[in-house]
VOGU-3710 file (C-alpha; in Angstrom, 3 decimals, decimal comma):
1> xxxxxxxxxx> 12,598/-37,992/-0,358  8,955/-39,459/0,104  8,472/-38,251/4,018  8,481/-34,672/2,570  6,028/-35,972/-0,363  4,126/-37,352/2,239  4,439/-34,405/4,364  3,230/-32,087/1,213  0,463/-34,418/0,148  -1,050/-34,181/3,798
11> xxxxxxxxxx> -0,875/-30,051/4,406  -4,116/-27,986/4,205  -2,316/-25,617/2,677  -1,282/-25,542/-0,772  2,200/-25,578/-1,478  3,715/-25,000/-5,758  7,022/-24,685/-6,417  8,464/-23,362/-10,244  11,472/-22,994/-11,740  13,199/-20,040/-13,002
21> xxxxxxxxxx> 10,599/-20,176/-16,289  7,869/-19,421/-13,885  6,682/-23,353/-14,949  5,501/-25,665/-11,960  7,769/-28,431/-11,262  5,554/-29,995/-8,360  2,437/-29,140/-6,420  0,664/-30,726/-3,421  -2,839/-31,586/-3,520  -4,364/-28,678/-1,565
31> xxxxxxxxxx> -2,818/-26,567/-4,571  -4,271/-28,008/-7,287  -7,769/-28,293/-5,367  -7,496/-25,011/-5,892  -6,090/-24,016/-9,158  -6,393/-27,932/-11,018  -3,507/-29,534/-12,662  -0,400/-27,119/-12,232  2,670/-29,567/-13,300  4,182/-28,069/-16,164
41> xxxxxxxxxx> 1,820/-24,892/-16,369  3,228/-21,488/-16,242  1,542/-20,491/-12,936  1,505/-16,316/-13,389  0,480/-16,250/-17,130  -2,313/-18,725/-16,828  -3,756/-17,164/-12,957  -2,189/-13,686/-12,869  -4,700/-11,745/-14,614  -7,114/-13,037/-12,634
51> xxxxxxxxxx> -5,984/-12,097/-9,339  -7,426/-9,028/-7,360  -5,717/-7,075/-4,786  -7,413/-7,323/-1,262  -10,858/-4,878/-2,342  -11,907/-7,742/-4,524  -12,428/-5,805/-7,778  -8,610/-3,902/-8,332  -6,172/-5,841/-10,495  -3,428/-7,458/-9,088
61> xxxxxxxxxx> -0,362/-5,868/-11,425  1,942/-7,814/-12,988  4,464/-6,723/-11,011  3,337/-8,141/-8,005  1,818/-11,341/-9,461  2,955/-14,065/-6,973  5,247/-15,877/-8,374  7,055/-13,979/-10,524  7,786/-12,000/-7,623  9,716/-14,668/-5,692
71> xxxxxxxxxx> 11,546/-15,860/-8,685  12,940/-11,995/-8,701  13,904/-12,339/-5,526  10,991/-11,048/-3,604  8,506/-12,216/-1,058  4,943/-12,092/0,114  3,411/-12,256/3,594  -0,044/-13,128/4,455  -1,467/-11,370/1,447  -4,937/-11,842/0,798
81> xxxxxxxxxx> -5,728/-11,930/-2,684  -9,202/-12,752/-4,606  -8,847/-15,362/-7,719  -11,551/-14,359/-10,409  -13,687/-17,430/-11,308  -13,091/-18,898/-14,607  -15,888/-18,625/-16,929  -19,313/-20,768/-15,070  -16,738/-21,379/-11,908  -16,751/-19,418/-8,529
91> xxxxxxxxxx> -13,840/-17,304/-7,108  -11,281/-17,658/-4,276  -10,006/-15,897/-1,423  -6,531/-16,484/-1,032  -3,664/-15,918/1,870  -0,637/-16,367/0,495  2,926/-16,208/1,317  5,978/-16,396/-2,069  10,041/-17,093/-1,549  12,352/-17,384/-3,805
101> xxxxxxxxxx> 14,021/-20,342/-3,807  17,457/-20,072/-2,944  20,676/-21,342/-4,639  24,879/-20,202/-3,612  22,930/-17,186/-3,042  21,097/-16,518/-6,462  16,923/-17,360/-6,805  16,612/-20,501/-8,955  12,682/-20,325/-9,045  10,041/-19,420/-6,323
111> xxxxxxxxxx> 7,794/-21,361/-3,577  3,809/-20,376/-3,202  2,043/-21,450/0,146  -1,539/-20,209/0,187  -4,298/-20,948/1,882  -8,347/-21,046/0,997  -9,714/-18,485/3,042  -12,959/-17,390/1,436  -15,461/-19,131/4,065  -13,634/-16,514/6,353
121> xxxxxxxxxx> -13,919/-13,937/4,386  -17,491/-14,065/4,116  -17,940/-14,975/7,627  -15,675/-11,294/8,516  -17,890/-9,756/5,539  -21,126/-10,654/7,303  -19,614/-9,511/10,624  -18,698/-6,591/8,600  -22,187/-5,586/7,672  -23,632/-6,548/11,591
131> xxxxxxxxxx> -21,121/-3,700/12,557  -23,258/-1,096/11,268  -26,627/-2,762/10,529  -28,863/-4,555/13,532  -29,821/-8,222/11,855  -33,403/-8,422/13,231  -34,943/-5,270/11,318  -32,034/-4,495/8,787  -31,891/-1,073/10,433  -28,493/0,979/10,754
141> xxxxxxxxxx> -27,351/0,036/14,230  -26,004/3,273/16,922  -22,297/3,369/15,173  -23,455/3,741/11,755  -26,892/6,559/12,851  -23,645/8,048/14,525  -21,998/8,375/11,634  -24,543/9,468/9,543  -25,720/12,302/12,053  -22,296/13,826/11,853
151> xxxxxxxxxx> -22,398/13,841/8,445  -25,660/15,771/8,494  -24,415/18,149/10,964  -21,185/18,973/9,218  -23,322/19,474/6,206  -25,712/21,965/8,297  -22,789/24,141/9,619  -21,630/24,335/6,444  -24,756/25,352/4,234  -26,547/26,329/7,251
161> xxxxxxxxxx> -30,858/24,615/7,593  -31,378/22,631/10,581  -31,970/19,087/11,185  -34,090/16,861/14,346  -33,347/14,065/15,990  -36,224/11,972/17,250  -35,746/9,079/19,501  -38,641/6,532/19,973  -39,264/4,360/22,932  -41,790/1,717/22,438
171> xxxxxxxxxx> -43,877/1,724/25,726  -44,923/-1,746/27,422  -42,124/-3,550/26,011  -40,457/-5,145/28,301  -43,748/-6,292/29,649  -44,454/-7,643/26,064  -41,128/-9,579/26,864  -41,853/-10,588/30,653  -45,116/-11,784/29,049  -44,950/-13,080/26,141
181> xxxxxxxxxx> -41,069/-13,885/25,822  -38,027/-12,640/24,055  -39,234/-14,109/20,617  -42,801/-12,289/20,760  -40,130/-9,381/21,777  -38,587/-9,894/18,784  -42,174/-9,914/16,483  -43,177/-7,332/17,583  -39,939/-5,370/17,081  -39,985/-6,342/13,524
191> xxxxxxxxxx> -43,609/-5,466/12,880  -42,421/-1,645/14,738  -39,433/-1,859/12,037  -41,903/-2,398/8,528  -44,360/0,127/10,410  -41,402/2,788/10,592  -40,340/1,932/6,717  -43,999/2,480/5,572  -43,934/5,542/6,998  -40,543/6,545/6,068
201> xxxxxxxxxx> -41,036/5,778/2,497  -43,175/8,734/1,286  -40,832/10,392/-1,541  -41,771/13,656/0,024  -38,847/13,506/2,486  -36,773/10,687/0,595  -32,959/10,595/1,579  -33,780/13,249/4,167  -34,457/10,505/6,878  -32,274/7,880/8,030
211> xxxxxxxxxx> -33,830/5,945/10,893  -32,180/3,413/13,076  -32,392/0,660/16,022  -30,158/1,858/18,609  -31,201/-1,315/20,774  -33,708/-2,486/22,690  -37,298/-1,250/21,980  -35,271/2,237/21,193  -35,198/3,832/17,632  -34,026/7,067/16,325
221> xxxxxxxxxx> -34,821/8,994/12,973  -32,982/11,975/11,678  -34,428/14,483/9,200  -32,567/16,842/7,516  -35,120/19,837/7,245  -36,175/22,051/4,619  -39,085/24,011/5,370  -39,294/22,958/8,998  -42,775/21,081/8,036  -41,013/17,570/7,526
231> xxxxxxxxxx> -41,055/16,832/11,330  -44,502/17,518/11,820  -45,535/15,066/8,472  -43,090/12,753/9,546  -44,875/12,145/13,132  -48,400/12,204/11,395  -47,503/9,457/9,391  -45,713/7,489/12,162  -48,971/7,820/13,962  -51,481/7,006/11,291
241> xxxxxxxxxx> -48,684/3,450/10,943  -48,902/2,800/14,572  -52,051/3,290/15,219  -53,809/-0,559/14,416  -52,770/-3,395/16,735  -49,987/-5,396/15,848  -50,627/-9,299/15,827  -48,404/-10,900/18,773  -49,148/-14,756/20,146  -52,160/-14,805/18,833
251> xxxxxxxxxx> -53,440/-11,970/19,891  -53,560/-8,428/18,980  -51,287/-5,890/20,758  -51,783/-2,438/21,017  -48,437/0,101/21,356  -47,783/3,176/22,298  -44,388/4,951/21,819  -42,998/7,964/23,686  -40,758/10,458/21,197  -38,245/12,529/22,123
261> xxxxxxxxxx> -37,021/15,716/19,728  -33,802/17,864/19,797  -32,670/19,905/16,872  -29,469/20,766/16,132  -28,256/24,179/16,009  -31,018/25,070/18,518  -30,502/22,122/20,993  -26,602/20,797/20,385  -23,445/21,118/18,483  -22,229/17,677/19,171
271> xxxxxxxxxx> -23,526/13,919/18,024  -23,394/13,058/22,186  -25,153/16,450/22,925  -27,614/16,354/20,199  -28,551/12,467/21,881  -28,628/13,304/25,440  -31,123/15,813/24,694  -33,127/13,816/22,677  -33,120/11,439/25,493  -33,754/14,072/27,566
281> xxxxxxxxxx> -37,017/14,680/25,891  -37,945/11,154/25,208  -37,930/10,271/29,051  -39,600/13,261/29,954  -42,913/11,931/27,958  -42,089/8,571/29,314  -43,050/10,659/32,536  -46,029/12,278/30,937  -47,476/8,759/30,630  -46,050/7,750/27,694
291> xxxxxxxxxx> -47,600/7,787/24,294  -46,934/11,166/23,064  -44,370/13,968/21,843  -41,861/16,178/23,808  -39,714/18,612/22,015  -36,474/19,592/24,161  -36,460/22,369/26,667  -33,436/23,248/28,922  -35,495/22,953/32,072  -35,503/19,427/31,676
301> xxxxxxxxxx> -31,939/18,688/33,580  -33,594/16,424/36,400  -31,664/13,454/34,866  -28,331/15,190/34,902  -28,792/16,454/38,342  -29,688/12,439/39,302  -26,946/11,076/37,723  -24,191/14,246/39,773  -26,156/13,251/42,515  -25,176/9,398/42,001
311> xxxxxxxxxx> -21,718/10,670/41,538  -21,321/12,140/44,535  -22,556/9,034/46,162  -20,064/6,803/44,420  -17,379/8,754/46,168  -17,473/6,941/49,229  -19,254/3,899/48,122  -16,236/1,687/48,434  -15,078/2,869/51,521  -18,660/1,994/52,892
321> xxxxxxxxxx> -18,940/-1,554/51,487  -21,562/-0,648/49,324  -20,663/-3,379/46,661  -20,746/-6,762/46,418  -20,309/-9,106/43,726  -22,639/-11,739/42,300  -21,531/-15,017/40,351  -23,131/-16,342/37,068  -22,056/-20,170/36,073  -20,436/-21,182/32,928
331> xxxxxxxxxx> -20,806/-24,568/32,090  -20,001/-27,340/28,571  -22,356/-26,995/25,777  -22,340/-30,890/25,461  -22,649/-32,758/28,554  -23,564/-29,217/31,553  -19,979/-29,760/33,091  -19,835/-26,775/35,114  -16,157/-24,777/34,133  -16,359/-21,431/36,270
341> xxxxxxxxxx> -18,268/-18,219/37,002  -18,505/-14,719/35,703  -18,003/-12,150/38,428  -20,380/-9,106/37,984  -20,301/-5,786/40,266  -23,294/-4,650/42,105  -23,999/-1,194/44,206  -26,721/-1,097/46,870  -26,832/2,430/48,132  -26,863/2,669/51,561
351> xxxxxxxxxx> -30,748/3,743/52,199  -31,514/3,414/48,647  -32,339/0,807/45,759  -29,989/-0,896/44,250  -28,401/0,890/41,041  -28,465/-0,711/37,693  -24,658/-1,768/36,537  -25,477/0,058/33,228  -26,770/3,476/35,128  -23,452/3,400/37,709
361> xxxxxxxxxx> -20,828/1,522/35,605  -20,844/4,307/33,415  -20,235/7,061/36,049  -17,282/5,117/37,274  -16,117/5,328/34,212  -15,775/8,976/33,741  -14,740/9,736/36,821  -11,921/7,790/37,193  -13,472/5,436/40,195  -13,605/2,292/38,054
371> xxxxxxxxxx> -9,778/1,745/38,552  -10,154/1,754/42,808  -13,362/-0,201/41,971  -12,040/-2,371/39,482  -8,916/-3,678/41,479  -11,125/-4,251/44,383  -13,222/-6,444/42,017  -10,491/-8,266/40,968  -9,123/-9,078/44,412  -12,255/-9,808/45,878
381> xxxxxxxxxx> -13,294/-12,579/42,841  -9,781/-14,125/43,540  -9,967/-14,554/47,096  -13,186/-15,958/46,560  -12,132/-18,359/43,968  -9,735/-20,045/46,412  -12,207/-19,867/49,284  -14,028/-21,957/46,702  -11,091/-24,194/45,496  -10,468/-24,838/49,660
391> xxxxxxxxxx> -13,997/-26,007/49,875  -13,652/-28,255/47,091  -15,642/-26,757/44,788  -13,233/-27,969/42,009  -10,831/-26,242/39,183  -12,969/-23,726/38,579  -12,200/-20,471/36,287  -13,406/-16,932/37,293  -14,103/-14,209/34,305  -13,492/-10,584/35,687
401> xxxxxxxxxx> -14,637/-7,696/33,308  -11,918/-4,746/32,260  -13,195/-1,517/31,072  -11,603/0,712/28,712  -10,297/2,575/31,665  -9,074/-0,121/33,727  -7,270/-0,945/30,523  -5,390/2,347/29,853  -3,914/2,233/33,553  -0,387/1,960/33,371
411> xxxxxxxxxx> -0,680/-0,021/36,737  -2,902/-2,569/35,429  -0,579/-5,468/34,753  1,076/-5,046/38,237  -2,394/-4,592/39,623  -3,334/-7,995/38,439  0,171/-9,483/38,977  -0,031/-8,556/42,387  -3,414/-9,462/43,237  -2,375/-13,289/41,423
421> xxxxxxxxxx> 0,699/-13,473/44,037  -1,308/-12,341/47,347  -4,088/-14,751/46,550  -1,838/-17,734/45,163  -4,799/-18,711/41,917  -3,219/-20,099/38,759  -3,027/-17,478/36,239  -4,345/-19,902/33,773  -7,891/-19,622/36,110  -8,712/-16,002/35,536
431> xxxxxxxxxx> -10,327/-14,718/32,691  -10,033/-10,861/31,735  -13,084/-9,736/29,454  -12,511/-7,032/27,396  -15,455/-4,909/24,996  -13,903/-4,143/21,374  -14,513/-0,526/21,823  -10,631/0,480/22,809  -9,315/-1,987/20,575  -10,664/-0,312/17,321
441> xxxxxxxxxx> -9,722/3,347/19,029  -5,771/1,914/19,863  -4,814/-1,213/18,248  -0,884/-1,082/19,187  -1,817/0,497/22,712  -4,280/-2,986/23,074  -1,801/-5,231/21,775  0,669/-4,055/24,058  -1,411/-4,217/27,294  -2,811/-6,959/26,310
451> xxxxxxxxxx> 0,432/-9,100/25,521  1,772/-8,258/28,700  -1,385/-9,105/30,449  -1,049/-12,873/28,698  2,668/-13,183/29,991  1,283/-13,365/33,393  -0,813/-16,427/32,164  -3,976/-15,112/32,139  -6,475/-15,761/29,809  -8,197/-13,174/27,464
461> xxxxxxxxxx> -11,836/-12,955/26,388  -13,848/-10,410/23,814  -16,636/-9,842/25,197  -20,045/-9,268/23,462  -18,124/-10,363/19,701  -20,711/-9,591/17,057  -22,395/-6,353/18,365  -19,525/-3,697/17,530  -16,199/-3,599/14,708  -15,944/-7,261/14,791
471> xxxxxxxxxx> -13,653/-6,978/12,524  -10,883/-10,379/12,119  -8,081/-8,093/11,703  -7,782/-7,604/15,362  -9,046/-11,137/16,411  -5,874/-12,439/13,977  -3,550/-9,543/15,574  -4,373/-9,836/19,265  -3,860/-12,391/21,771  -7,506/-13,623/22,478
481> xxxxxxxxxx> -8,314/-17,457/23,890  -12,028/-16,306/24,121  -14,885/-15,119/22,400  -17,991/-14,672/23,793  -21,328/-14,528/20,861  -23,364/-11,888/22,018  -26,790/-12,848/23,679  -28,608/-11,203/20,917  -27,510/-13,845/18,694  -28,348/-16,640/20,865
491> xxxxxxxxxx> -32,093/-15,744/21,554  -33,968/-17,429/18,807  -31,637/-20,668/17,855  -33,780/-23,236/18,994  -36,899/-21,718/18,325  -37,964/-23,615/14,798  -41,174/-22,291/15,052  -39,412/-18,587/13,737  -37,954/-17,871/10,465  -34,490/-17,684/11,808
501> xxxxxxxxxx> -32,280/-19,141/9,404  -30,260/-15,846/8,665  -29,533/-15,905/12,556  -28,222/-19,538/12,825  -26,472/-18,823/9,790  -24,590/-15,842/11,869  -24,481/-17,920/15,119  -22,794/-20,605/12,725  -20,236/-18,237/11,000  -19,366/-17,356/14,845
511> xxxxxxxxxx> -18,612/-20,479/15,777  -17,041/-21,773/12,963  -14,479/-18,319/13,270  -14,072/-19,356/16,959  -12,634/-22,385/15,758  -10,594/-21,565/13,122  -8,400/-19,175/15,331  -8,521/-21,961/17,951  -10,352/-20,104/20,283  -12,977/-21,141/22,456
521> xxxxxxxxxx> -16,359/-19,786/21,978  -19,000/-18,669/25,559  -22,555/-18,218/24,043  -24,167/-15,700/26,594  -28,164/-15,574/26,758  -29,109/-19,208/26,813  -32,103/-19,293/28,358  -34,072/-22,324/27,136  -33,045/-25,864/26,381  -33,747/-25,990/22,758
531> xxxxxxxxxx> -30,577/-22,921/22,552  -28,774/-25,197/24,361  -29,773/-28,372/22,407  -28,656/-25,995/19,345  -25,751/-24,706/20,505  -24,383/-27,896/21,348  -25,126/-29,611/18,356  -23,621/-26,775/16,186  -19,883/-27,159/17,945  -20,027/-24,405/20,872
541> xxxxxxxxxx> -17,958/-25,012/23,404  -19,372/-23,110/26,843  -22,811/-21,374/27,304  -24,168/-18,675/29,865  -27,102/-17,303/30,843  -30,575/-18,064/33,030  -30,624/-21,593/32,217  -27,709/-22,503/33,745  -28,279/-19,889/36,581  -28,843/-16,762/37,506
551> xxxxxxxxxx> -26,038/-14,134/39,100  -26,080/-14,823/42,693  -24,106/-13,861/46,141  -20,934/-16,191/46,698  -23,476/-19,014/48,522  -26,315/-19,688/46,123  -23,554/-19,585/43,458  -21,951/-22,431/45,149  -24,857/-24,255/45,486  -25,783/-23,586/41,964
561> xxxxxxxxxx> -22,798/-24,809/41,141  -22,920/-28,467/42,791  -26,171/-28,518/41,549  -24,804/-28,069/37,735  -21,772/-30,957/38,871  -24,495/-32,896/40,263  -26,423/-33,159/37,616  -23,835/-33,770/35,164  -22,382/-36,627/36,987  -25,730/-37,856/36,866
571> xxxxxxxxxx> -26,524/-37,776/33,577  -22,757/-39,268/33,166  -23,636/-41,899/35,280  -26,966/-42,964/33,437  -24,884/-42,556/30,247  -22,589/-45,325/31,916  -25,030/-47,545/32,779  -26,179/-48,255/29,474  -23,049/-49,242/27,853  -22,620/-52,725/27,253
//
């Protein structure tokens, strides 16, 4: 039969089939790319006691060695399995599936499929370690200094002692950024991050401290006390460290940074308590004038009364038509084709300033407001994406943001079923951006919604990939079209003037995952043409961010947007002309 030869020869995966001895009687290519010449060789004694169950390191037994297995009558699905390298050769990640092969009923040898998956692996191994660790300073990111602070306070209740929690606010940053740009940002982050280590390393206090970048220009350290002295040493050091200019474009930079101190029993019994008053503290010597130390004191509940005073405001904030939405483009990575627009929320108090999305998102959240809020969102981007379509503005797609509480509503997917029918879009137009942070807390609950969300047509996106579990579990078990890289990864790609090959390397292991799940890939935070020139030479399929346009009212985004078409029919044109 030489179509199915044919057909074997050509698979990517690798296909072995043996007898009833256990003894190959053919094998495709892709197989023996993998394992060499396999006609004739008995498959389980030569390469079972090399394989390793899915840690890497554990034994597969004999038992469960692949083939053998489906000769017995037995079957594997989508195992991943590690092949030891031979002596001076490298090892293999494996995904393999074994059948018996069937006969009037009774097995007369077994079938192998596999696949090569170790570029995967180490791509979900590195996203693995960026789950807990922040890539510019090699700090433990907020979910693993979250971890490790309950730790130390189950360890206090238990044995009793006490332990502090400092957060540090670097002062003038975000004028170091407005002035200098994200990458001198980034310097000078990384000079604050060997500062820190020098003056963490002193074996006085040893594995006492853990310090980590929660993001931004904001750090924490915890110290596990024993004679109440450490904090006190701790902050002498950091200030002796501190103290010289760091170097930044040439120049020399002076910093300040405002510290905020809660201890736990004294100050909170919980990881969140223990936190907000630590932030608390830090803000209120942000207020002093920044530059110094303030230990916790109950008095200071001015930001809690602010944010129940916000609260009370976003009561009636809908009914009052104090929100509005604002539109940020999308366009091709190669060629600027604009595609659509991400619809973001904002809240202008009547009377008052406008209110950050991260300072009034959140207090939708836990009140319950975000679900009124959220389905006027959605309607409101809809309509405005066929007022747009009726102008002839094009196919355009619109990506509307879900939060975690939006997605536990049981009325969600007739929410947006609804709101598809009174507005007449193509499912296939809206995008619904989702965070990983209920996915990892309720994977069947997510699959669920989610699934039933895609039936409508809709497309799904995980937003901000890279910054939380990132784990490819849920990106293999879920029913994403969409990932979006995370603007912190995007900052310094076309900047060769950096040492930045472990962050194209990440930036590369994101795209290339995109791809092999066949899913398209949004890099958010391009804001200069060399991360564009980068990103489109490196395979990504859509970008976002200042470049292309900033988030504006339903008018300027429309012009933005025939600007973008403009200009890419221009460019398409001048590409014409020169062909001969």
């Amino acid at each position: 039969m030489p179509i199915l030869r044919l057909v074997l020869d050509n698979m990517a995966e690798g296909v072995c089939v043996a007898g009833p001895d256990g003894r190959i009687i053919t094998a495709n290519p892709a197989a023996e790319a993998v394992f060499g010449p396999l006609t004739g060789a008995a498959f389980d004694t030569l390469f079972g006691p090399r394989l390793r169950l899915a840690d890497g390191t554990t034994p597969c037994p004999p038992a469960s060695w692949p083939m053998g297995r489906a000769i017995r009558g037995g079957a594997m699905e989508r195992e991943s399995l590690y092949l030891a390298p031979p002596p001076g050769g490298s090892g293999v990640w494996l995904r393999v599936n074994a059948r018996p092969l069937m006969e009037n009923g009774f097995s007369v040898g077994g079938v192998l499929v596999f696949r090569d998956i170790t570029q995967v692996k180490a791509a979900e191994d590195r996203m693995a370690w960026l789950a807990h660790f922040d890539p510019l300073t090699g700090f433990p990111n907020r979910v693993q200094f979250h971890q490790a602070l309950e730790r130390a306070m189950a360890t206090v209740r238990r044995s009793g002692g006490g332990l502090s929690l400092l957060l540090l606010d670097f002062d003038g940053f975000k004028e170091v950024n407005d002035q200098f740009g994200h990458a001198a940002g980034d310097e000078l982050l990384a000079g604050i991050a060997r500062r820190l280590r020098e003056a963490l390393s002193d074996a006085v206090l040893g594995p006492m401290v853990t310090a980590a970048r929660l993001g931004g220009d904001e750090f924490a350290i915890l110290v596990e006390e024993r004679d109440g002295g450490e904090v006190t040493d701790l902050l002498d050091r950091m200030a002796r460290v501190t103290a010289d200019p760091f170097p930044l474009g040439g120049v020399r930079h002076r910093v300040s940074v405002s510290i905020g101190i809660a201890r736990h029993p004294d100050h909170g019994n919980g990881v969140e308590e223990l936190m907000r008053m630590a932030d608390l503290a830090m803000y209120r010597a942000k207020e002093q004038g920044g530059g110094t130390v303030c230990r916790y004191d109950p008095a200071m509940m001015a930001a809690t009364v602010e944010r129940a005073r916000l609260r009370s405001l976003l009561a009636g904030a809908l009914e009052r038509g104090e929100f509005h939405l604002v539109y940020q483009p999308l366009t091709e990575a190669a060629g600027g084709r604009p595609v659509g627009v991400e619809a973001l929320l904002r809240w202008n108090p009547a009377g008052g300033a406008p209110v950050p999305p991260s300072t009034f998102i959140p207090l939708c959240e836990d009140s319950g407001l975000i679900l009124p809020i959220g389905r006027w969102v959605l309607e409101t981007a809809c309509r405005q994406l066929r007022r747009w379509q009726e102008e002839g503005h094009g196919e355009l797609e619109f990506a509307v943001n879900l939060s975690p509480r939006q997605l536990r509503d049981p009325a969600l997917v007739d929410n947006v079923r609804g709101v598809l029918a009174a507005t007449g879009i193509e499912p296939s137009r809206l995008v619904l951006e989702v965070t990983e942070g209920l996915l990892i807390e309720d994977m069947a609950f997510s699959r669920q919604v989610l699934t039933r969300l895609k039936e409508l047509g809709v497309r799904l996106a995980l937003d901000d990939f890279g910054t939380g579990y990132s784990s490819l579990s849920y990106l293999n078990n879920l029913p994403f079209d969409i990932l979006k890289m995370d603007g912190s990864f995007t900052r310094n790609l076309g900047d060769a003037g950096r040492e930045n090959a472990s962050g194209q390397a990440v930036a590369r292991a994101i795209i290339g995952l995109a791809r092999s799940l066949s899913m398209t890939l949004v890099a958010e935070g391009v804001e200069t043409p060399e991360q564009l020139a980068w990103l489109a030479a490196n395979g990504c399929t859509l970008i976002q961010g200042y470049l292309l346009g900033r988030p504006e009212a339903p008018q300027a985004a429309a012009a933005t947007l025939d600007r973008l078409a403009a200009e890419h029919a221009r460019r398409q044109k001048e590409r014409g002309d020169f062909v001969i």
